[in-house]
C-alpha positions in Angstrom: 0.0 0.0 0.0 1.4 3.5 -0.9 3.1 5.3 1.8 1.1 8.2 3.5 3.8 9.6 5.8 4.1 13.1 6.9 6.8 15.4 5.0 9.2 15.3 8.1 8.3 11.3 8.6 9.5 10.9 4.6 12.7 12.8 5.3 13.5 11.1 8.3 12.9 7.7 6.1 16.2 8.3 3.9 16.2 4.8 2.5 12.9 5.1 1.1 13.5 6.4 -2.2 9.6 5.7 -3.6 8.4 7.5 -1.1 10.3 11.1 -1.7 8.7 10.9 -5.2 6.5 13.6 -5.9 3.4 13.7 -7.8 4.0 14.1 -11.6 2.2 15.0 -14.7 3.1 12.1 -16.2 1.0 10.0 -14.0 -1.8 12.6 -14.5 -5.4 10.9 -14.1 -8.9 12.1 -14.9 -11.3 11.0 -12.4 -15.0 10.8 -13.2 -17.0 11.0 -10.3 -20.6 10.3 -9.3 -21.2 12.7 -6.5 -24.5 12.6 -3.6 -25.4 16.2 -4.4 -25.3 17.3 -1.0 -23.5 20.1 0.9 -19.6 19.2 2.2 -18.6 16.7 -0.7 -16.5 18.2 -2.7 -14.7 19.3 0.4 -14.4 16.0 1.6 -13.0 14.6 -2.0 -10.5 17.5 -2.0 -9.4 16.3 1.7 -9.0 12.7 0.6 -7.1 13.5 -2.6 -4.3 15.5 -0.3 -3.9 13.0 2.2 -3.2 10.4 0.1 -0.7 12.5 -1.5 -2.5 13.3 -4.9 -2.0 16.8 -6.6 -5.5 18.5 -7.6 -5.3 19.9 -10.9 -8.6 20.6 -12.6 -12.5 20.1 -11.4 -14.9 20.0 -14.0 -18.5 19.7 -14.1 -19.9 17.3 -16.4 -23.2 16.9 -15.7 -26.4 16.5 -12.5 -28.1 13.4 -12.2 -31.4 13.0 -10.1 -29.6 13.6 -6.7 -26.4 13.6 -8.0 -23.2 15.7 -9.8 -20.9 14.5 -11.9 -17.1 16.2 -11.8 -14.1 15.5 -13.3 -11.2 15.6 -11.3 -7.9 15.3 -12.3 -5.3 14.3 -10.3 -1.3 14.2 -9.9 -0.1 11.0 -8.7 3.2 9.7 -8.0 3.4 6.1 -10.1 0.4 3.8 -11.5 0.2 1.9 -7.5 -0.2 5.4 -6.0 -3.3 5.8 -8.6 -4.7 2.8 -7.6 -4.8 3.6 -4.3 -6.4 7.0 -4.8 -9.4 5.5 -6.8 -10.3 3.2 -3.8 -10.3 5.5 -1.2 -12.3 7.3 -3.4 -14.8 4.7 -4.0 -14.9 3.7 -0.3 -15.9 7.3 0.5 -19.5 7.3 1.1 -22.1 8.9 -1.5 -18.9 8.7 -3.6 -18.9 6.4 -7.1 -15.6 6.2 -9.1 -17.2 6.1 -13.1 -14.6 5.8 -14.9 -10.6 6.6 -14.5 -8.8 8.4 -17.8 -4.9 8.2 -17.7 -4.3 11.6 -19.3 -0.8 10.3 -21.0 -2.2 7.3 -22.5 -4.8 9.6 -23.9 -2.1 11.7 -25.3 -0.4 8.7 -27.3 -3.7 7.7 -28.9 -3.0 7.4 -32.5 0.4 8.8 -32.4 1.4 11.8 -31.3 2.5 13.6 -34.7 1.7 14.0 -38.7 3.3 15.3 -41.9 1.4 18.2 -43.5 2.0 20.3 -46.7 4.0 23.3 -46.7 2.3 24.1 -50.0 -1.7 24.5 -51.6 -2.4 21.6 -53.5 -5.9 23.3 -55.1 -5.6 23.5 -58.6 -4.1 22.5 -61.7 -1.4 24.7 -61.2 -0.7 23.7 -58.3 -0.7 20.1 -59.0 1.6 20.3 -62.2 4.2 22.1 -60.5 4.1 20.5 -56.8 3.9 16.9 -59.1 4.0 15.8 -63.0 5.5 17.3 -65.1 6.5 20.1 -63.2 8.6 17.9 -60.4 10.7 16.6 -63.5 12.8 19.8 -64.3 13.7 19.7 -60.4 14.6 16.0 -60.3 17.0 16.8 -63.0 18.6 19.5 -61.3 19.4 17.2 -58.6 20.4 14.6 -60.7 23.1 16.9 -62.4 24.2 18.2 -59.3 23.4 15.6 -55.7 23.9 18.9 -53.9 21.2 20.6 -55.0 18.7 18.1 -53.2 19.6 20.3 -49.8 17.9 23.0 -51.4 14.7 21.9 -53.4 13.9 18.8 -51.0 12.7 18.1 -47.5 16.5 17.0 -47.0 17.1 20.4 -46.0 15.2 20.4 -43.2 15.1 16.7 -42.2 16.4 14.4 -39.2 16.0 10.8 -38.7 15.3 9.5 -35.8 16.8 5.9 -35.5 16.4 3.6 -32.5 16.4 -0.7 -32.7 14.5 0.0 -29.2 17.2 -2.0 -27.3 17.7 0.5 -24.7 14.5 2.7 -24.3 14.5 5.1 -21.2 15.2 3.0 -18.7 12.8 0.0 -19.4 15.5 -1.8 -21.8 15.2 -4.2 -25.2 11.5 -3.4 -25.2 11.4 -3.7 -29.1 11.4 -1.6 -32.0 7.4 -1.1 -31.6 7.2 -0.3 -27.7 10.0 2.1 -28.8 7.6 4.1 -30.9 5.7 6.7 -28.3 10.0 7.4 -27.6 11.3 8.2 -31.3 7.4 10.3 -31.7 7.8 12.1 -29.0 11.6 12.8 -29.9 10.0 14.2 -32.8 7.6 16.7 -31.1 10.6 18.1 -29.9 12.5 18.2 -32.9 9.6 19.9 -33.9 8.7 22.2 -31.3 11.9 23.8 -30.3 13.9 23.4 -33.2 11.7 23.7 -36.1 12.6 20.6 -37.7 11.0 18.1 -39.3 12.1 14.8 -37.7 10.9 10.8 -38.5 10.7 8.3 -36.1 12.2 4.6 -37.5 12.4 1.7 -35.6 14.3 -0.7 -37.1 13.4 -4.7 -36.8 16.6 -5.7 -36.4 19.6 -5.2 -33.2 22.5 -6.9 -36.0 25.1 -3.8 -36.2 25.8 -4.2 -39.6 22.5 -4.5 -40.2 21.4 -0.7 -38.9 24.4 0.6 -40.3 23.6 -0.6 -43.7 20.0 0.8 -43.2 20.5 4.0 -42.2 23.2 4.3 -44.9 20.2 3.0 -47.5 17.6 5.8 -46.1 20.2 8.6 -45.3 19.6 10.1 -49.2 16.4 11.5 -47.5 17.5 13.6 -44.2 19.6 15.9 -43.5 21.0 14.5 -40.3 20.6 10.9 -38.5 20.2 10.9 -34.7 20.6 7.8 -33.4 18.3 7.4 -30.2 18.0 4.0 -27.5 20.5 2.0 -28.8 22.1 -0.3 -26.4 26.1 -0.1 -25.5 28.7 -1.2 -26.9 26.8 -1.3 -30.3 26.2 1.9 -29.8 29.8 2.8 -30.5 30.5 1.0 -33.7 27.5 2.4 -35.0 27.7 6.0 -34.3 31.1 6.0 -35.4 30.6 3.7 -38.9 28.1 5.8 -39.6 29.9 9.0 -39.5 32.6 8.2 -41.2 30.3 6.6 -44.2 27.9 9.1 -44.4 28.7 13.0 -45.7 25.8 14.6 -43.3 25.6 14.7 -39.4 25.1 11.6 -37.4 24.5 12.0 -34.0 24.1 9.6 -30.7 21.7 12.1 -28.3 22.0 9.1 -25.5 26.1 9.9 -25.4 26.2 13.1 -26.9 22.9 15.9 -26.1 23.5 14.2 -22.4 27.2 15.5 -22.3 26.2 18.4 -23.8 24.1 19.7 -21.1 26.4 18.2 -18.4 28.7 20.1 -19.4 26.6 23.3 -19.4 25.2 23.0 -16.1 28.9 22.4 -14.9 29.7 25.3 -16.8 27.9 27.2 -14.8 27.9 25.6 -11.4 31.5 26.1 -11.1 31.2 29.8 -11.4 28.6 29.5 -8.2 31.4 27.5 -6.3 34.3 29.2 -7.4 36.1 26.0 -9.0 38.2 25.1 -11.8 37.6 21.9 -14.7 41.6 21.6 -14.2 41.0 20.8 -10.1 38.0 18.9 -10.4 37.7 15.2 -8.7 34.9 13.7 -10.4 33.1 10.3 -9.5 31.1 8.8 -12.4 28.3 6.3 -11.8 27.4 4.1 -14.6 30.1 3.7 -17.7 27.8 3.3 -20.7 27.3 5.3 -23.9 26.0 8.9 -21.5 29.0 7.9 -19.1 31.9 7.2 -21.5 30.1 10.5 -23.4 30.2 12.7 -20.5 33.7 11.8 -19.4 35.2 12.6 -22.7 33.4 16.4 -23.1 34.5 17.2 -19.5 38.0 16.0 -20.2 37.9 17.9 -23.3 37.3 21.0 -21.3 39.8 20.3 -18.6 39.0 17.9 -16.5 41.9 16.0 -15.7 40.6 13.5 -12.2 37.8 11.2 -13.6 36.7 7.8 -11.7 34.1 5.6 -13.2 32.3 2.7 -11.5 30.0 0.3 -13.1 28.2 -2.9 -11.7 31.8 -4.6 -11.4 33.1 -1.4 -9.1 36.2 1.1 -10.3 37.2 1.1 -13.5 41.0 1.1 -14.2 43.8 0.3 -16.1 44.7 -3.3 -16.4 40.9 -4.3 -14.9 39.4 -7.8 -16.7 36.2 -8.2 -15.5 32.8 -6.8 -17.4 34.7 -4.5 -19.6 34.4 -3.9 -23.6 36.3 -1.8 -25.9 35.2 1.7 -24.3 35.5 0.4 -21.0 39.0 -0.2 -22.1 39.2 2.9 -23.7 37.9 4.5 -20.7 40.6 2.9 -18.6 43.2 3.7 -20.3 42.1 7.9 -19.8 40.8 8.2 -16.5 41.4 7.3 -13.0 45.4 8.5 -12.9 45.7 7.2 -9.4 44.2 4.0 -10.4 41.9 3.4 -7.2 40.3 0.1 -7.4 38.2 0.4 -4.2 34.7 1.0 -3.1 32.5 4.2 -4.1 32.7 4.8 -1.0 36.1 5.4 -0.9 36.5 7.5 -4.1 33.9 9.8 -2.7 35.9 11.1 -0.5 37.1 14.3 -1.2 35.1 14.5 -4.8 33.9 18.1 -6.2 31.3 16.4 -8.2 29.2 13.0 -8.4 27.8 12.6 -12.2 24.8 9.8 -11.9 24.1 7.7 -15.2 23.3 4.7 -13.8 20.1 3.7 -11.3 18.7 4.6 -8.1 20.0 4.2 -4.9 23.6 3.8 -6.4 24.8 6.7 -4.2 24.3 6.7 -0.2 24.0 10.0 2.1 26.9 8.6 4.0 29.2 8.8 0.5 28.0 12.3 -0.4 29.0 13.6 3.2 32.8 12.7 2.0 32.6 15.0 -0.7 34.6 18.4 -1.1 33.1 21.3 0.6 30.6 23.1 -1.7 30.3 19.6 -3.8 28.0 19.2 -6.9 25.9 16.4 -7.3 24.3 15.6 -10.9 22.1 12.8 -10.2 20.2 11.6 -13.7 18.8 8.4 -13.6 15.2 8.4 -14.8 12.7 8.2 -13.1 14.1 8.0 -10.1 17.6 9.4 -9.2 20.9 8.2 -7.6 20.2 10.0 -4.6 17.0 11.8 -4.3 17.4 15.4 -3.7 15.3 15.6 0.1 18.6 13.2 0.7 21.1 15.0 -0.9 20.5 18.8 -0.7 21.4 18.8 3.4 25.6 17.7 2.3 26.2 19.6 -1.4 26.0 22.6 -2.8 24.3 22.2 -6.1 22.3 19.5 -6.7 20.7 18.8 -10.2 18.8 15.4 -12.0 16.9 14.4 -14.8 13.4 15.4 -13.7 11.0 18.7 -14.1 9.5 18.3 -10.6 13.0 19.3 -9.2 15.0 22.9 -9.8 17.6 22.1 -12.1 16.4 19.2 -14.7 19.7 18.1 -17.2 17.5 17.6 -20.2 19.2 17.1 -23.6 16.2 18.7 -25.4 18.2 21.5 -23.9 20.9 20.6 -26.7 19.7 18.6 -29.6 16.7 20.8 -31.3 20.0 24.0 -31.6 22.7 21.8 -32.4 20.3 20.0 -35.3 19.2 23.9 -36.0 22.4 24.8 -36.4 24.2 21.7 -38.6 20.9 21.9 -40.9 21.2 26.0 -41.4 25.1 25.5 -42.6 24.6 22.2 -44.3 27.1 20.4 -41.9 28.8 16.8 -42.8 29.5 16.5 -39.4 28.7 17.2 -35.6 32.1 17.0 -34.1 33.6 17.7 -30.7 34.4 21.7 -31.4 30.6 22.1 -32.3 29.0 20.4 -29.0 31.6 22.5 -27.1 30.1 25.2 -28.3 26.6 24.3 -27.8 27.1 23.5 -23.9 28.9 27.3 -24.0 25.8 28.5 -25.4 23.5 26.8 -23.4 25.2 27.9 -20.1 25.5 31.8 -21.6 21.6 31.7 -21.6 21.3 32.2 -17.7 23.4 35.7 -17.0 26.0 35.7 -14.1 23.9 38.3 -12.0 20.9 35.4 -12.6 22.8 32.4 -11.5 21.8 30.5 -8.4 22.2 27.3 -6.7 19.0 26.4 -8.2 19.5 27.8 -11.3 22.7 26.6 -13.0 20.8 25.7 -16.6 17.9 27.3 -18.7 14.8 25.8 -18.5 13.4 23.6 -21.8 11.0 26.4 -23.0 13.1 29.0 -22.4 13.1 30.6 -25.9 16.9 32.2 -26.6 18.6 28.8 -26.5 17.9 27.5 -29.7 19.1 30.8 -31.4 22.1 31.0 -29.3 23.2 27.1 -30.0 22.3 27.0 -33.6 24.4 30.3 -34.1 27.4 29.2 -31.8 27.4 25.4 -33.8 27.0 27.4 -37.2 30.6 29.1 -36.0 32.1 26.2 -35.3 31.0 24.3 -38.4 32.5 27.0 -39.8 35.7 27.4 -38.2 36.2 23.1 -38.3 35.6 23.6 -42.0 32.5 20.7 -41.6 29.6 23.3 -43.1 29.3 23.2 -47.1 29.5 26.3 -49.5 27.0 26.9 -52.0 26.8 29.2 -55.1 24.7 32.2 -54.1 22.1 30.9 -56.5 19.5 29.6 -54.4 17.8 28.2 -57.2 19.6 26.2 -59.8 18.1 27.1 -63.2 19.0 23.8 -65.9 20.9 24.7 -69.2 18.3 25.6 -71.7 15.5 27.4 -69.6 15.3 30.8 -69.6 16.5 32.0 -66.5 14.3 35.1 -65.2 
């Protein structure tokens, strides 16, 4: 049965992770109730609702029935037992009937969440034998004569791929290319939303490397950029990097790379808070997979010399056998310079900053007390951190996760709408490490020094200026690394023979 302890009981009860989760939208239910129509019961629904621990959102009036009202109430709850809970208190209120119970995100995925539309009228002749035959023959041509010129008169221009084999989703696993779906559309909405761009969830049947990379070498003709999304490590590796060197437009791992990214934003600016230096940094990571090895690589490329990463196994070091693959050894073979091969515990001790990427509960109030004075903690496992903040907040300085219910959410949609935005605007072949250096500059720029706070080391996800200011900042590195392509100041190539107006 769902906890319904006090605030100060659920504090006290540190091991308890479950129940320091707060009621979230995503488990956002629409309660249809069948109400006595009588004086005092809506107050006594509202009373129920907060002490079991649901967030009111909306009530709605639906309709009367003799002697009774019927409201919809939507409700915040923490997870789908929590919900459960709720509805049968409800029902065992008296003069109170639970009709029916609408789960507001499932209602949200019906049918798919996104659709392709024409940019152009399709209403007359005209229209039809430019947009189609014959018209569409003179521009096929053009491209023909010249490959480039399908950046400019197709959706290429404007066009990302998003490519999963749905072997890692979230943090649910090898669900399957189909389960992966909602994941890759929704990846799309935001594609969409923040970064204008028109992106295509595939789902490939198969989880053979060679296999995907010969896929998404077979479909690449179409988009402008690939982003590779839920693939499971080490694959993840080969494939990212096959694929970039094969291909001639961006490819781009957003599990590794948009989560690095923002990492390194959010450090960025937490170090200006805490008045610390990349070069001095003692950093633990937790979890040594595709965001881990990703991570470790952007914050050594901006200085950070004192990396130790633990997986399942325990440290990771040079000359270690156990559970390691090629990045693993790669990994090994760059970090940990003292080579410690003990506990967590013990490499805790002394750390400016723990960087989560692997479950919950990985990280104990006892190890974060060992940590540097004004440490930073980055806990982003989803949906339930390392160490919940309530735990946390009492020992560090800065603390930061994965979620929108807590100040400070790492989100990569912070990163990859403006980093697409900007490889798309200069035609890039590549996204390589000078442009995501860039971006996480960009992204931490958005907040200004006189705003920064403990709470406030990174922009929030509809916070408007940072695709501009990531688009523009990858543009000048594209442009610097010599990765963007130059065009002819024609927009419009005009074949030999017509008359050119």
């Amino acid at each position: 049965m769902t906890s319904t302890k006090t605030p100060t009981e659920m504090k006290e009860n540190k091991k308890d992770n479950s129940s320091l989760a707060q009621p979230s939208a995503s488990y956002s239910l629409t309660l249809r109730l069948k109400i006595n129509n009588r004086p005092g019961m809506l107050g006594k629904i509202t009373s129920l609702i907060g002490e079991v621990g649901g967030d009111i959102g909306a009530i709605d009036i639906q309709g009367f029935e003799k002697g009774h009202i019927i409201r919809d109430i939507t409700v915040n709850v923490r997870d789908s037992e929590h919900g459960e809970t709720l509805v049968k208190a409800l029902n065992a209120l008296d003069g109170i009937t639970v009709i029916n119970v609408s789960d507001r995100t499932f209602l949200m995925h019906l049918g798919g969440k996104i659709r392709i539309a024409n940019k152009v009228p399709l209403t007359t002749r005209d229209d039809l034998s430019m947009a189609y035959t014959p018209g569409v023959a003179r521009v096929c041509m053009a491209i023909a004569n010249d490959v480039e010129n399908a950046h400019k008169l197709t959706i290429k221009r404007n066009s990302v791929a998003v490519v999963s084999d749905g072997t890692a989703v979230l943090g649910l696993g090898n669900i399957g290319p189909e389960a992966a779906m909602p994941v890759m559309e929704g990846k799309a909405m935001l594609f969409k939303e923040f970064g204008k761009i028109d992106a295509y969830p595939i789902c490939l049947a198969t989880q053979d490397t060679e296999e995907i990379i010969r896929t998404v070498k077979n479909i690449a003709p179409g988009f402008g950029g690939i982003n590779l999304e839920d693939i499971s490590a080490p694959r993840c590796f080969e494939i990212e990097a096959r694929l970039k060197k094969e291909l001639n437009i961006p490819v781009f791992h957003d599990d590794q790379h948009g989560t690095a990214v923002v990492v390194l934003a959010a450090l960025i600016n937490a170090l200006k808070i805490v008045n610390k230096k990349m070069e001095n940094l003692k950093v633990i990571v937790s979890g040594v997979g595709a965001a881990g090895v990703a991570c470790s690589k952007i914050l050594m490329a901006a200085g950070v010399k004192n990396i130790i990463g633990f997986d399942t196994s325990g440290a990771i070091y040079k000359g270690r056998a156990e559970n390691m693959n090629s990045m693993k050894e790669w990994f090994a073979e760059h970090t940990n310079p003292d080579v410690l091969k003990g506990s967590l515990n013990e490499a805790m001790k002394g750390a400016d900053l723990f960087l989560g990427l692997s479950g919950p509960g990985t990280v104990k109030v006892d190890d974060i007390k060992q940590m540097a004075k004004d440490a930073i903690v980055f806990a982003m496992a989803n949906p339930t951190p390392e160490i919940m903040p309530e735990e946390a907040l009492p020992h560090v300085r800065i603390m930061a996760t994965g979620r929108s219910d807590y100040p400070n959410q790492i989100n990569n949609v912070l990163c990859f709408p403006g980093i697409f935005r900007g490889a798309l605007d200069c035609h890039a072949t590549d996204i390589n490490e000078e442009m995501k250096l860039a971006a996480a500059e960009a992204i931490a720029s958005v907040i200004k020094d006189e705003e920064l706070h403990e709470d406030y080391i990174i922009p929030g996800v509809f916070n408007t200026a940072i695709v501009p200011a990531v688009s523009k900042a990858v543009v000048e590195a594209a442009n610097k690394t010599g990765v963007s392509r130059k065009y002819k100041q024609s927009l419009i190539p005009i074949p030999e023979g017509d008359i050119e107006v």
